[in-house]
C-alpha positions as CSV (number, residue, x, y, z in Angstrom):
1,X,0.0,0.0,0.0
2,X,1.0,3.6,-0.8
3,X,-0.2,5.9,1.0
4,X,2.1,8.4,2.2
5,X,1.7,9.9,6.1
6,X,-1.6,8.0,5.8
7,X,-1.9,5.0,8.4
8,X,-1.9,2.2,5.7
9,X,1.2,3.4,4.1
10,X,4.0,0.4,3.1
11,X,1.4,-1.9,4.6
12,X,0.1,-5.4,3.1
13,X,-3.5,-5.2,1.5
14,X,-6.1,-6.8,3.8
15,X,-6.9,-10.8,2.5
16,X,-4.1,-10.9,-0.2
17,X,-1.8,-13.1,0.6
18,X,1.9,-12.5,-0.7
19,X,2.0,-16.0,-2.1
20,X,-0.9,-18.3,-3.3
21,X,-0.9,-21.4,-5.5
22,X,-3.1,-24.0,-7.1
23,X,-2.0,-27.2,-9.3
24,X,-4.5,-29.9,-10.3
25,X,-3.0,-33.5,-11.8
26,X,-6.1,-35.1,-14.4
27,X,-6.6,-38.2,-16.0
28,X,-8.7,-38.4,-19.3
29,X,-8.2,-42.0,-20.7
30,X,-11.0,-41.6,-23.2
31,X,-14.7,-39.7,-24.1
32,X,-15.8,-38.4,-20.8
33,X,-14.2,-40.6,-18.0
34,X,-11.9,-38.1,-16.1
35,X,-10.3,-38.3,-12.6
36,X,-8.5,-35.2,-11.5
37,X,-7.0,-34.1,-7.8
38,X,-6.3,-30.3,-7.1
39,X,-4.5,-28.1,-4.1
40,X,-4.6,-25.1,-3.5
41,X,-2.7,-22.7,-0.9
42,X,-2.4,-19.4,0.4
43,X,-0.2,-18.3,2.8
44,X,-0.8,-16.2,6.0
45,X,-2.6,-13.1,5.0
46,X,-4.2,-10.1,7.1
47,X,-7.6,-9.9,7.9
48,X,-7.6,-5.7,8.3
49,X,-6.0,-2.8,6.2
50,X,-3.7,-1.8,9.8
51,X,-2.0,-5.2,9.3
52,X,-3.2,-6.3,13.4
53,X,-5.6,-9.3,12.9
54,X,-4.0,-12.1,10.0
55,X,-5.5,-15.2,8.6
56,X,-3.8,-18.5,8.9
57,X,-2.2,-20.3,6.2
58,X,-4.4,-22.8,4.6
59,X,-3.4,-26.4,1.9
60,X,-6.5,-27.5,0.9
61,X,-7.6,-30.4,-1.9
62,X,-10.1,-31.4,-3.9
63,X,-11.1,-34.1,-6.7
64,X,-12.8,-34.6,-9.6
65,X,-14.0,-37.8,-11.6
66,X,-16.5,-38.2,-14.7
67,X,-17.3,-41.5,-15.6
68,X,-19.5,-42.7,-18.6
69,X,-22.7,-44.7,-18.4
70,X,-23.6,-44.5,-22.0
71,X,-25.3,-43.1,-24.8
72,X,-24.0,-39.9,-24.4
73,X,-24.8,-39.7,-20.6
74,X,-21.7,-39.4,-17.2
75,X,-22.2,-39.5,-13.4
76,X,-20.4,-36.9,-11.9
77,X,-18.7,-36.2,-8.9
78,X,-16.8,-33.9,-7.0
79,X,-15.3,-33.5,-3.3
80,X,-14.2,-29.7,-2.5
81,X,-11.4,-29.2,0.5
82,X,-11.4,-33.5,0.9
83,X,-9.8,-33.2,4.5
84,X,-11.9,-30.6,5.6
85,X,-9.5,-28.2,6.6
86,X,-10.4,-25.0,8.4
87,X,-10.0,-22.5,6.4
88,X,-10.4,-19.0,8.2
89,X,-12.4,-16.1,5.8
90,X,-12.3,-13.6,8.8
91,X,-10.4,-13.5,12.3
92,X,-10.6,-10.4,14.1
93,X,-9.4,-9.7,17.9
94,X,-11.7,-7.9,19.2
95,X,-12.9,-8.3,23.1
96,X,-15.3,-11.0,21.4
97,X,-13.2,-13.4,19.3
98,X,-15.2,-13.6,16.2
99,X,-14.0,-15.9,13.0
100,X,-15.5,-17.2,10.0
101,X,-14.6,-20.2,8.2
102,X,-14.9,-21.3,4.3
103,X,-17.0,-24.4,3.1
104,X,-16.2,-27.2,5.0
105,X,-16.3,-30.6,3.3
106,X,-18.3,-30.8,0.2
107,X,-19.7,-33.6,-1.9
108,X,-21.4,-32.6,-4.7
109,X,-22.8,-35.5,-7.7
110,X,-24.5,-35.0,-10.9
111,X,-25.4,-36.3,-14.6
112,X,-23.9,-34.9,-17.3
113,X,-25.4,-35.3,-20.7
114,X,-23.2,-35.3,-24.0
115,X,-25.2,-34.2,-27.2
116,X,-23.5,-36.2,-30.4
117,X,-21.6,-38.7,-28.0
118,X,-21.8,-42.0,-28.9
119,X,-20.0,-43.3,-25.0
């Protein structure tokens, strides 16, 4: 931050960590079937523009798999932050400690439909 003889000057932005990184690893052997596995991190970060409250670090994964069931048609499904890692989206020290955390655990399953597919 620039903000010369302001408070916030030469501090970090609030939640924007320095570093952050994602990578996913996938699998298509043919037509639709697919298995793929993601992480994601971001480092520490703070919470307010004076730099005083910070978020933790957090590593989480997910995953991914399609798999044909013919004529054109997939099930679906999908796991988001697999390990169910806390991830914090607010921590502020205040006389009350109040946090927030990001979505838990998460299954989510569907069909998928593939106009002109013969699989």
């Amino acid at each position: 931050m620039r903000a010369p003889g302001a408070a916030l000057d030469s501090l970090d932005p609030a939640q924007k960590p320095q570093h952050a990184a994602s990578t996913t690893l996938a699998w298509q052997p043919g037509g639709c079937a697919r298995l793929a596995a993601t992480l994601r991190y971001a480092e520490r970060q703070y919470e307010d523009d004076l730099n005083v409250d910070s978020l933790p670090d957090a590593l989480t994964r997910d995953a991914f798999a399609c798999a044909p069931l013919g004529r054109g048609v997939a099930i679906i499904g999908r796991v988001e932050n697999m390990f169910d890692t806390r991830v914090y989206t607010r921590c502020v020290s205040t006389p009350v400690l109040s946090d927030d955390l990001g979505t838990p655990r998460t299954f989510w399953t569907g069909v998928a439909f593939y106009l002109g597919q013969s699989e």
